[in-house]
PDB file of N, CA, C and O in Angstrom:
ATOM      1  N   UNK A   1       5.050   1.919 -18.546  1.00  0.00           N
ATOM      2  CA  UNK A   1       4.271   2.562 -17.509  1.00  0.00           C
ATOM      3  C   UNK A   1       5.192   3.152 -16.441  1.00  0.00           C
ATOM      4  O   UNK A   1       6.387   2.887 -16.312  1.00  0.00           O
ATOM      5  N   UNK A   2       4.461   3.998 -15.689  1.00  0.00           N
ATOM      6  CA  UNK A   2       5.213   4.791 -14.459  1.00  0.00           C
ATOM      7  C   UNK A   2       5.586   4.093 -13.678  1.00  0.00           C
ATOM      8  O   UNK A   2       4.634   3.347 -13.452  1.00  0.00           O
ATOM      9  N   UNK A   3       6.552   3.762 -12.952  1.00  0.00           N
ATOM     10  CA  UNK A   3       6.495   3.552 -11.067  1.00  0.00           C
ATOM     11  C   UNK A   3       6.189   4.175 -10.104  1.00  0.00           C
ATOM     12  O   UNK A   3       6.387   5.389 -10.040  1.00  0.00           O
ATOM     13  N   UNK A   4       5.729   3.599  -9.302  1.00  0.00           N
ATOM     14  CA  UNK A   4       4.917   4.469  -7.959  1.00  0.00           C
ATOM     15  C   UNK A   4       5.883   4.049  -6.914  1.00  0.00           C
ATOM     16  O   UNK A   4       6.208   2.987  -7.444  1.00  0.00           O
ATOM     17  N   UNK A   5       6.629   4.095  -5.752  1.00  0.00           N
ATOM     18  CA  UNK A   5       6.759   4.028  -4.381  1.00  0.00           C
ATOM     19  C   UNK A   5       6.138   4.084  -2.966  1.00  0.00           C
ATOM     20  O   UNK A   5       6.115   5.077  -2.239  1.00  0.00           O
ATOM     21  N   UNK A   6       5.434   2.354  -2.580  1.00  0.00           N
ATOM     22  CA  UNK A   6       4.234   3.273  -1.528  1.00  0.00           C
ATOM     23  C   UNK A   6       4.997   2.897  -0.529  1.00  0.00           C
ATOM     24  O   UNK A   6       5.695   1.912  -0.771  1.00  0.00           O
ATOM     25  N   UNK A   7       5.114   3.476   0.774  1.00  0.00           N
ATOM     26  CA  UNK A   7       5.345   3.187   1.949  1.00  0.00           C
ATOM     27  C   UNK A   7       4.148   3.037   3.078  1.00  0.00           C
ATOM     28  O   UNK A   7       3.147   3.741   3.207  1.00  0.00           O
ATOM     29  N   UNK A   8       4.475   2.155   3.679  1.00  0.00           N
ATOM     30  CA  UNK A   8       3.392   1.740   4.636  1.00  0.00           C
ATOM     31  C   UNK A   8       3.884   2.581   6.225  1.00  0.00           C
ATOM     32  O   UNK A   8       4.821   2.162   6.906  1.00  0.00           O
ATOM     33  N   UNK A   9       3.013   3.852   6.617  1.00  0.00           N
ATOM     34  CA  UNK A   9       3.172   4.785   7.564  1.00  0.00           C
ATOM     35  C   UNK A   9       2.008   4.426   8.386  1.00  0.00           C
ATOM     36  O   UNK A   9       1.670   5.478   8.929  1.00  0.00           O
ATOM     37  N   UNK A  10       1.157   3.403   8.786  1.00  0.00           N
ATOM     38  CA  UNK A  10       0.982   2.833  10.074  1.00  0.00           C
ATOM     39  C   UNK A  10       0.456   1.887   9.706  1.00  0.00           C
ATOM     40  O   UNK A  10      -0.016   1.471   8.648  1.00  0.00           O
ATOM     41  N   UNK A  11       0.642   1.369  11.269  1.00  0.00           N
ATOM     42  CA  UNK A  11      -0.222   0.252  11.521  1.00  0.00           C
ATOM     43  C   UNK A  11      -0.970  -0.411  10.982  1.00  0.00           C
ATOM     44  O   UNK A  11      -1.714   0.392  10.418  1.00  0.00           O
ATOM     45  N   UNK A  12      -1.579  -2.220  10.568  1.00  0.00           N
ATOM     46  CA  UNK A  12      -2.725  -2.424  10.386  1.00  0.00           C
ATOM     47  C   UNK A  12      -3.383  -3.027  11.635  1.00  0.00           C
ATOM     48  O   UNK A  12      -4.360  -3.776  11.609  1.00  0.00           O
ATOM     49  N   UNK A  13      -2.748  -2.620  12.702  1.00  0.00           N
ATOM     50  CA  UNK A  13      -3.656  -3.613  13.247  1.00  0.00           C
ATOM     51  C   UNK A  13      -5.087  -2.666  13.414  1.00  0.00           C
ATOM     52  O   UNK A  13      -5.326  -1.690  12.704  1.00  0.00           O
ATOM     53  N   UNK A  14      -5.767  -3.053  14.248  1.00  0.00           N
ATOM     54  CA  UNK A  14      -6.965  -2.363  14.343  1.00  0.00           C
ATOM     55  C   UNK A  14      -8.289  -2.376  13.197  1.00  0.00           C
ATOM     56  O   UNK A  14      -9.466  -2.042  13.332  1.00  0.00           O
ATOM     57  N   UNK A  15      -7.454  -2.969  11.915  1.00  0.00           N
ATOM     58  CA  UNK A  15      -8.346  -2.238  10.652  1.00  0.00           C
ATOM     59  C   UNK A  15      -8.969  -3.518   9.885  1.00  0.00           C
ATOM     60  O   UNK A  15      -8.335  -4.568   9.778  1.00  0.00           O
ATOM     61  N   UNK A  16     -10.239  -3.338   9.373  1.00  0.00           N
ATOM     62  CA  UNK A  16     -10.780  -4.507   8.667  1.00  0.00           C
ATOM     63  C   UNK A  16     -10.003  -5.603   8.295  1.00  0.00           C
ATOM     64  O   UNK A  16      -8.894  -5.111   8.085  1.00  0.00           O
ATOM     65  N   UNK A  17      -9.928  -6.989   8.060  1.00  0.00           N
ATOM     66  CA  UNK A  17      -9.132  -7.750   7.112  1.00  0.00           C
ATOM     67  C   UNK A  17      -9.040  -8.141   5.744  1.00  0.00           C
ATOM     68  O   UNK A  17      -8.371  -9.041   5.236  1.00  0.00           O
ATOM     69  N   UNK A  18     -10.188  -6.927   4.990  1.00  0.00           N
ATOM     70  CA  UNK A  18      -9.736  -6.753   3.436  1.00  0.00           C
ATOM     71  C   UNK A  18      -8.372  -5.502   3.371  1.00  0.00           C
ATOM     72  O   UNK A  18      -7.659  -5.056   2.472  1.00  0.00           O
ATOM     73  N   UNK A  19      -8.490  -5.305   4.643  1.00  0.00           N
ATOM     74  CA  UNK A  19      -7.342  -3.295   3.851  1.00  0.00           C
ATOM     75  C   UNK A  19      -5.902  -4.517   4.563  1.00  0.00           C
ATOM     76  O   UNK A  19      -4.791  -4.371   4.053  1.00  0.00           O
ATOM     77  N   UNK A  20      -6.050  -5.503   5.569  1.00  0.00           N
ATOM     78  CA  UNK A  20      -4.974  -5.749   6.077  1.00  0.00           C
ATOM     79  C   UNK A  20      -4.411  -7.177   4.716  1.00  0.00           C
ATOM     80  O   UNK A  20      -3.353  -7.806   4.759  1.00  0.00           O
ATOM     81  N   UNK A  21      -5.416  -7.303   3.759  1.00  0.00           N
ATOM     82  CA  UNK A  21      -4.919  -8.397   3.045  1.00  0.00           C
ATOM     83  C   UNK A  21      -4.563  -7.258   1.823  1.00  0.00           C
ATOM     84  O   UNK A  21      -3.555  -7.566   1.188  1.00  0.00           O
ATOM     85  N   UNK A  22      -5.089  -6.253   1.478  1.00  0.00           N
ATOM     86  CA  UNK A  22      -4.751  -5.767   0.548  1.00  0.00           C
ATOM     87  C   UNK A  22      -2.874  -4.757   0.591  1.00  0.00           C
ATOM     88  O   UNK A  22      -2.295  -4.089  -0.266  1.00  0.00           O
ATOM     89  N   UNK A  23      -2.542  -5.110   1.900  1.00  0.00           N
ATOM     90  CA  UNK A  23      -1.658  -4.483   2.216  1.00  0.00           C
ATOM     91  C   UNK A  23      -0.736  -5.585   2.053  1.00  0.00           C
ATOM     92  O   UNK A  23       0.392  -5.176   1.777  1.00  0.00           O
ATOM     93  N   UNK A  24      -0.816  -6.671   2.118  1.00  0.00           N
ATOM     94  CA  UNK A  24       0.124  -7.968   1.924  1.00  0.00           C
ATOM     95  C   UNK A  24       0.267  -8.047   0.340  1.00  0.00           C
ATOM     96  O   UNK A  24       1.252  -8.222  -0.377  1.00  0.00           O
ATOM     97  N   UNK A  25      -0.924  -7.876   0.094  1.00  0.00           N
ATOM     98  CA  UNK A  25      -0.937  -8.080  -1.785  1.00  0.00           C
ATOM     99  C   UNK A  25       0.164  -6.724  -2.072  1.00  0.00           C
ATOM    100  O   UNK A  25       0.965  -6.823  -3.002  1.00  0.00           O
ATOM    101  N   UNK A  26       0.147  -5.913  -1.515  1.00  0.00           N
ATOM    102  CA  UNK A  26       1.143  -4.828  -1.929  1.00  0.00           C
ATOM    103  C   UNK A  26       2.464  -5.420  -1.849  1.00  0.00           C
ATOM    104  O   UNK A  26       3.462  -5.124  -2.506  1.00  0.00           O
ATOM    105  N   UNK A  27       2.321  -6.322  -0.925  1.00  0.00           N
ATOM    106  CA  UNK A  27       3.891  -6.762  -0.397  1.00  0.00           C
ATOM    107  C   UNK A  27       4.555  -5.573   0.778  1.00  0.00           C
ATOM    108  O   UNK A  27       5.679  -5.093   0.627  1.00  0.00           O
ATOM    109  N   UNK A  28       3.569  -5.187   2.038  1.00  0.00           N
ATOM    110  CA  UNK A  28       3.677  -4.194   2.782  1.00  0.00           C
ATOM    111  C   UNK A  28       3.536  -5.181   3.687  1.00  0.00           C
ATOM    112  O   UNK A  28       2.590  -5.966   3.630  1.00  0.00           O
ATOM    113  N   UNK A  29       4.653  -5.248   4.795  1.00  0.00           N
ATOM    114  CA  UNK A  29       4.840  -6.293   6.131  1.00  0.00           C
ATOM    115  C   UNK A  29       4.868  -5.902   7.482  1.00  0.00           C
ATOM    116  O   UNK A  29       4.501  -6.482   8.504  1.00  0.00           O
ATOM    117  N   UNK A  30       5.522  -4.494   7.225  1.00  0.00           N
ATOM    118  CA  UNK A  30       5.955  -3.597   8.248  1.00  0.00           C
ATOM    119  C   UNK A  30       5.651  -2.612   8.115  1.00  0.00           C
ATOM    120  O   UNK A  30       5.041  -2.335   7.083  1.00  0.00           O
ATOM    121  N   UNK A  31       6.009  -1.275   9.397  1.00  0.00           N
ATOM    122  CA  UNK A  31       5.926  -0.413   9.073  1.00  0.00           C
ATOM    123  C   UNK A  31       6.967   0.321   8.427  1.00  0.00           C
ATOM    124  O   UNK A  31       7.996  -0.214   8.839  1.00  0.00           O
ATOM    125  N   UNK A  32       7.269   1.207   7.680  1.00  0.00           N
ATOM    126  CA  UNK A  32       8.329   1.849   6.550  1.00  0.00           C
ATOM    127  C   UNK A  32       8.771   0.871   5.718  1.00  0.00           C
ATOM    128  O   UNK A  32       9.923   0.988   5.303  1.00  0.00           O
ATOM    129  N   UNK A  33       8.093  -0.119   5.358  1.00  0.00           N
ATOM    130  CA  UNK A  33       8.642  -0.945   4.537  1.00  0.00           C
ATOM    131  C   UNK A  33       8.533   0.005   3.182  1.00  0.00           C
ATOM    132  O   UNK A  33       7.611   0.760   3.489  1.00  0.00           O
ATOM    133  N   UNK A  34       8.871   0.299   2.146  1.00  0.00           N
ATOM    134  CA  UNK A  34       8.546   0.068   0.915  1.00  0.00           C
ATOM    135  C   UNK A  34       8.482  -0.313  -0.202  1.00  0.00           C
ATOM    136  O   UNK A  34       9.592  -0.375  -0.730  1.00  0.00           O
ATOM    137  N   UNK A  35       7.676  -0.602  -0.816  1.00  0.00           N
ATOM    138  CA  UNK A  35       7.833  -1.245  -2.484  1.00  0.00           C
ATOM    139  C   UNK A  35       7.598  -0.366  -3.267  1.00  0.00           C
ATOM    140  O   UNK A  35       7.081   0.724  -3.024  1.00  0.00           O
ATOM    141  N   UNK A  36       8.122  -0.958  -4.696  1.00  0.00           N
ATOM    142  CA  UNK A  36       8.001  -0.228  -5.938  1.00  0.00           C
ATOM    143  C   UNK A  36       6.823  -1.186  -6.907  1.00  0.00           C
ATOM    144  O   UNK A  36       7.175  -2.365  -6.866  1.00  0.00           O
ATOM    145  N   UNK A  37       5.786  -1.036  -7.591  1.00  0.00           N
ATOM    146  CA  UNK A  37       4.946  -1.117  -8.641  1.00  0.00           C
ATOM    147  C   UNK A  37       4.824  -0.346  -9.709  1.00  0.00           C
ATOM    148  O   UNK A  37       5.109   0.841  -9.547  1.00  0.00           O
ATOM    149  N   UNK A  38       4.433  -0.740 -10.895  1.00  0.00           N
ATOM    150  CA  UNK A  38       3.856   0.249 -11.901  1.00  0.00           C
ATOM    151  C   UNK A  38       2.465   0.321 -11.353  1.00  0.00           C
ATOM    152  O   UNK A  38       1.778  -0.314 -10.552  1.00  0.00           O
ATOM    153  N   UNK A  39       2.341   1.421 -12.170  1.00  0.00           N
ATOM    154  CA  UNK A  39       1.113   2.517 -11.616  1.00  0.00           C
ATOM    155  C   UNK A  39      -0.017   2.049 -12.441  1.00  0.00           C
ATOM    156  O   UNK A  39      -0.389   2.730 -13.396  1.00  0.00           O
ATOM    157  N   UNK A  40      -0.767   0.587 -12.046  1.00  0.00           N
ATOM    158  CA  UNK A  40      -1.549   0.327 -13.183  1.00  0.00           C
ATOM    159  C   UNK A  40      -2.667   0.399 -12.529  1.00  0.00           C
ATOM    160  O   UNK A  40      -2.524  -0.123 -11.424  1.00  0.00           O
ATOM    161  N   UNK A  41      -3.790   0.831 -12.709  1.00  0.00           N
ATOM    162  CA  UNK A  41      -5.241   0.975 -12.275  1.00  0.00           C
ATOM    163  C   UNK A  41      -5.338  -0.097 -11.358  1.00  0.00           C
ATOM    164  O   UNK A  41      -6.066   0.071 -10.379  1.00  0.00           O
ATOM    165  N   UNK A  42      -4.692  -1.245 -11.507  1.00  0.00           N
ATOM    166  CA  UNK A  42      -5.407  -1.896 -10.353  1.00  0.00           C
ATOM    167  C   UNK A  42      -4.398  -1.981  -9.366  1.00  0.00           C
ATOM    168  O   UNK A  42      -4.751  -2.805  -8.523  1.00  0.00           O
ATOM    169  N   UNK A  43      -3.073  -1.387  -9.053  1.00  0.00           N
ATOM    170  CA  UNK A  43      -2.439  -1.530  -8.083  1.00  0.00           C
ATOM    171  C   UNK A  43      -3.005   0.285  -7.321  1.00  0.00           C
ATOM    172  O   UNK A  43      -3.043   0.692  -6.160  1.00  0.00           O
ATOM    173  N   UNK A  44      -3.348   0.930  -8.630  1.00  0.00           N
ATOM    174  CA  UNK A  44      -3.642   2.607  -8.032  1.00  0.00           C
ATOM    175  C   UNK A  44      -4.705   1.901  -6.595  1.00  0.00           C
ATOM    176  O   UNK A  44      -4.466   1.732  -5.400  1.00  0.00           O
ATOM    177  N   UNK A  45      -5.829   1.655  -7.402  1.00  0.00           N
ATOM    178  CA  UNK A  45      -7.182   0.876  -6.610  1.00  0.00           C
ATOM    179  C   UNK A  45      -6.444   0.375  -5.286  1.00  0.00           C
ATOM    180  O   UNK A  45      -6.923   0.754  -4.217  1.00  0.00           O
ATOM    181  N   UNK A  46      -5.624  -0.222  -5.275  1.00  0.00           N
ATOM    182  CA  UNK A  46      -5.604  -0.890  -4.201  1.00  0.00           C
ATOM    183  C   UNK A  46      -5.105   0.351  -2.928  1.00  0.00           C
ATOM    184  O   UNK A  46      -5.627   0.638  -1.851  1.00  0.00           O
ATOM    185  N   UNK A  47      -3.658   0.982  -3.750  1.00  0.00           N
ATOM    186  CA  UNK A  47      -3.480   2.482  -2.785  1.00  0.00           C
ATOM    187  C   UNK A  47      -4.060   2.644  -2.725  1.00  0.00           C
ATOM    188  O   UNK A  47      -4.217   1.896  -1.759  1.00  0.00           O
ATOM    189  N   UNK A  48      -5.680   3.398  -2.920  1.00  0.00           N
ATOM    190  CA  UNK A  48      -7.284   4.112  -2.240  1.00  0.00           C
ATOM    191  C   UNK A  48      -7.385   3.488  -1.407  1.00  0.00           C
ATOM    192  O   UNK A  48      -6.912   3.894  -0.346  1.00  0.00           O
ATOM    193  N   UNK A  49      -8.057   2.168  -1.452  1.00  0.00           N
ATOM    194  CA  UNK A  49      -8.002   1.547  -0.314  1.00  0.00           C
ATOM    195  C   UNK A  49      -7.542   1.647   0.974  1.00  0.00           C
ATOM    196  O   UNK A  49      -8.092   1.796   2.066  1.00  0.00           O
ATOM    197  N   UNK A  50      -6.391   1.527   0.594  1.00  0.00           N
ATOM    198  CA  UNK A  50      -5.982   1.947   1.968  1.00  0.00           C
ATOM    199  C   UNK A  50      -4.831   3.100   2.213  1.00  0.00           C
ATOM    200  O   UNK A  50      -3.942   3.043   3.062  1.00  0.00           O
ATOM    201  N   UNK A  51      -5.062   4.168   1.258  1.00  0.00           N
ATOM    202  CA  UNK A  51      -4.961   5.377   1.346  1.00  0.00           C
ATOM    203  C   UNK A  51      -4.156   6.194   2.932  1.00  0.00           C
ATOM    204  O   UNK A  51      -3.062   6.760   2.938  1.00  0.00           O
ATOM    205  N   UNK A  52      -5.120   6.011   4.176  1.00  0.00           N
ATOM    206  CA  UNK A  52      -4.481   6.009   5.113  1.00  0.00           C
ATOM    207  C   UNK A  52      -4.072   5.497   5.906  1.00  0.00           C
ATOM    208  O   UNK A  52      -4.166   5.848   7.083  1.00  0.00           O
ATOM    209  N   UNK A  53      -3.303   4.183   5.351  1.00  0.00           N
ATOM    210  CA  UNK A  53      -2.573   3.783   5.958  1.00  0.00           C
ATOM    211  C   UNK A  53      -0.708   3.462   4.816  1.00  0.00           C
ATOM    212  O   UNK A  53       0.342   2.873   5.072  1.00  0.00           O
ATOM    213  N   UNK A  54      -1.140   4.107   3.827  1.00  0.00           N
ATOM    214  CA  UNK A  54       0.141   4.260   3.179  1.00  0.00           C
ATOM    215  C   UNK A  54       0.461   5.409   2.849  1.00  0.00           C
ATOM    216  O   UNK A  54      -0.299   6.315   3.191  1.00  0.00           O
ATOM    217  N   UNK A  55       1.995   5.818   1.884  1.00  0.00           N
ATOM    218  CA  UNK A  55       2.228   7.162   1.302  1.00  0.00           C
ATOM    219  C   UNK A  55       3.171   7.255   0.311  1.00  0.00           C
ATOM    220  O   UNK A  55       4.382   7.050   0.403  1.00  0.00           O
ATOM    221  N   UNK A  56       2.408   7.637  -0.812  1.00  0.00           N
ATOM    222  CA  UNK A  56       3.416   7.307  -1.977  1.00  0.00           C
ATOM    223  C   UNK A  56       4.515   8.283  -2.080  1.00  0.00           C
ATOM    224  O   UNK A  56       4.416   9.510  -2.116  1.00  0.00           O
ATOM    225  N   UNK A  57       5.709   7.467  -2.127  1.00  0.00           N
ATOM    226  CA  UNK A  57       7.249   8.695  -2.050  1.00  0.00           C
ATOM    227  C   UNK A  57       7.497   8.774  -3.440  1.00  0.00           C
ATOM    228  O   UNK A  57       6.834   8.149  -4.268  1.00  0.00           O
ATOM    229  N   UNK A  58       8.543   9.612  -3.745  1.00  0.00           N
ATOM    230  CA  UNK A  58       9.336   9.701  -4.655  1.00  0.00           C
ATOM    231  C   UNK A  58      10.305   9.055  -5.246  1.00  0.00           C
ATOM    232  O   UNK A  58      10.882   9.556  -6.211  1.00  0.00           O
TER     233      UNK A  58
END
């Protein structure tokens, strides 16, 4: 499978505590942190989620 790169480009505070747990399950702590995953439907799912508050690099 592919790898994806998401970076976390703001904040959680402010935001529900499913998008702020689904951002830990990413392994996202900080801001510009980033990780690497394969691109499997259920890690895609979770990027939607919280869509704006991450950004997948290259």
């Amino acid at each position: 499978m592919a790898t994806i790169k998401i970076k976390q480009v703001k904040s959680k505070i402010k935001f529900p505590k499913d998008q702020k747990l689904t951002l830990e399950a990413l392994g996202l702590k900080k801001i510009n942190s980033v990780v690497e995953h394969e691109a499997t439907p259920q890690i895609l799912g979770m990027v939607t989620k919280v869509r704006h508050l991450v950004k997948i690099i290259d």
